[in-house]
C-alpha positions in Angstrom: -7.9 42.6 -34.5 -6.3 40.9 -31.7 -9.6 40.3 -30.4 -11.1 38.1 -33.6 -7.5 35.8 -32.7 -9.0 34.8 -29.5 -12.4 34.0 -30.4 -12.0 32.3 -34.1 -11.5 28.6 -32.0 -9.9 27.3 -35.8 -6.7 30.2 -35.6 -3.6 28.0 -35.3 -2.4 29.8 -32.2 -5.5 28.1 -30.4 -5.2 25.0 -31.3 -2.1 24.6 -30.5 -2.9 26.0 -26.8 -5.7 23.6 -26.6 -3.5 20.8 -27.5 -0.9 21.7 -25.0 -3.9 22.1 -22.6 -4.7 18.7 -23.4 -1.9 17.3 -23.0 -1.4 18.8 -19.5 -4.4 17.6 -18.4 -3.6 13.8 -19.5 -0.2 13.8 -17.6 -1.9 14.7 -14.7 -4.7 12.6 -14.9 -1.9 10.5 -15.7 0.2 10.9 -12.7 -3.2 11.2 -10.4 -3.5 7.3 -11.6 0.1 6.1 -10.8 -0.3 7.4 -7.4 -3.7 5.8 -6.5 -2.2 3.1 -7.8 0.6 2.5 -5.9 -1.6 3.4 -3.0 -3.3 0.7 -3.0 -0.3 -1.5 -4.1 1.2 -0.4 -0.5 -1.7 -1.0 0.8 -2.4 -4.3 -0.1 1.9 -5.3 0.4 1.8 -3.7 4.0 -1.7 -5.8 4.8 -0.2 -9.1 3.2 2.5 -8.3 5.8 0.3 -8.0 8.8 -1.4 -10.9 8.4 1.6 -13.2 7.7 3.3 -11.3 10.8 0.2 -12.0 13.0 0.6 -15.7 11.8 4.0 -15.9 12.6 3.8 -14.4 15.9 1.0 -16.7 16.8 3.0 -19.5 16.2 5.0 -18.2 18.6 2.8 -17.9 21.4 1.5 -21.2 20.6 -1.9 -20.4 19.4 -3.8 -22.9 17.3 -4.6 -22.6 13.5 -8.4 -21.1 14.4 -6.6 -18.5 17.3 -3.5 -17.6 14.7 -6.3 -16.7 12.3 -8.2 -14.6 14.8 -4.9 -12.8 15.5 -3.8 -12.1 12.5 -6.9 -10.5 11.8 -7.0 -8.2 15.0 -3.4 -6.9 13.2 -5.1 -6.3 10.3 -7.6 -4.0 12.0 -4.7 -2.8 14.0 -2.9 -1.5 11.4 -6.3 0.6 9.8 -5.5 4.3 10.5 -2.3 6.5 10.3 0.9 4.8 11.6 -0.2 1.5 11.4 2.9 -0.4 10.5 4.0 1.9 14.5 1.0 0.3 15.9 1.2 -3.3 15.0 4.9 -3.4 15.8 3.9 -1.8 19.3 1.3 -4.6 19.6 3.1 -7.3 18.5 5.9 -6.5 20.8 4.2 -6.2 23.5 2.5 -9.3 22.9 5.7 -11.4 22.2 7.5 -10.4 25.2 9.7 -13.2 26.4 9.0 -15.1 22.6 11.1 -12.7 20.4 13.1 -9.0 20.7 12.2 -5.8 18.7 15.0 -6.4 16.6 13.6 -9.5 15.4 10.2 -8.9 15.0 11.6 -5.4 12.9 13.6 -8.0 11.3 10.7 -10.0 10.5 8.6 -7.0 9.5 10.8 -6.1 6.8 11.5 -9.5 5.1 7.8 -10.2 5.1 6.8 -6.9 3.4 10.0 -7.5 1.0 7.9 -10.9 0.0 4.5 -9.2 0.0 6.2 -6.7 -2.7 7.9 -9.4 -4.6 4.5 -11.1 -4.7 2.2 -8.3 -6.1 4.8 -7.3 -8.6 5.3 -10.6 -10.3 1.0 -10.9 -10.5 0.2 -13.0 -7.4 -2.5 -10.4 -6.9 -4.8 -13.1 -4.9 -5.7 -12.3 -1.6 -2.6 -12.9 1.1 -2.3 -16.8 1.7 -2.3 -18.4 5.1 
């Protein structure tokens, strides 16, 4: 008798396991969503970053427009891999040397990603500006 349960699909006690089912599988579909994306929101905050920090720095070295462009690019690629925020601070560092101390390039770092955030979050999803 037990056995007729499990295959009539219309007994109550499978429905209800099918709706539970259900509903398991939307929350982790769900959750699977939130966290692609708020991927690629800290994706797109940390690259908005990079490129204002490349510009910045530039300006420091006392490139022109077209070579602070060009720069800030490179950081962009820079960044591309795991540790990236490690590798453009390295390279940034090193290229500032005698313009500005870790401290103030971290410094800089962090207030420029606080602004990319603030950005994306209040719908200025446009690509970073220049």
């Amino acid at each position: 008798m037990g056995r007729d349960k499990d295959l009539a699909p219309d007994w109550p006690g499978n429905c209800e396991r099918d709706s539970i089912m259900r509903s398991f599988d939307d929350r982790q579909k769900s959750f699977e969503s939130k966290f692609a994306h708020d991927a690629e929101l800290a994706f797109r905050a940390e690259a908005r970053r990079n490129r204002r920090l490349g510009l910045w720095a530039a300006g420091l070295m006392g490139r022109s427009a077209p070579e602070a462009g060009l720069y800030a690019e490179g950081l962009l690629a820079t960044a591309l891999g795991e540790n990236g925020g490690g590798r453009v601070f390295e390279r940034v560092s090193a290229d500032l040397q005698g313009h500005a101390d870790p401290q103030m390039i971290r410094a800089k770092m962090e207030s420029l990603l606080a602004e990319a955030w603030q950005e994306l979050r209040s719908g200025q999803d446009g690509p970073p500006r220049r």
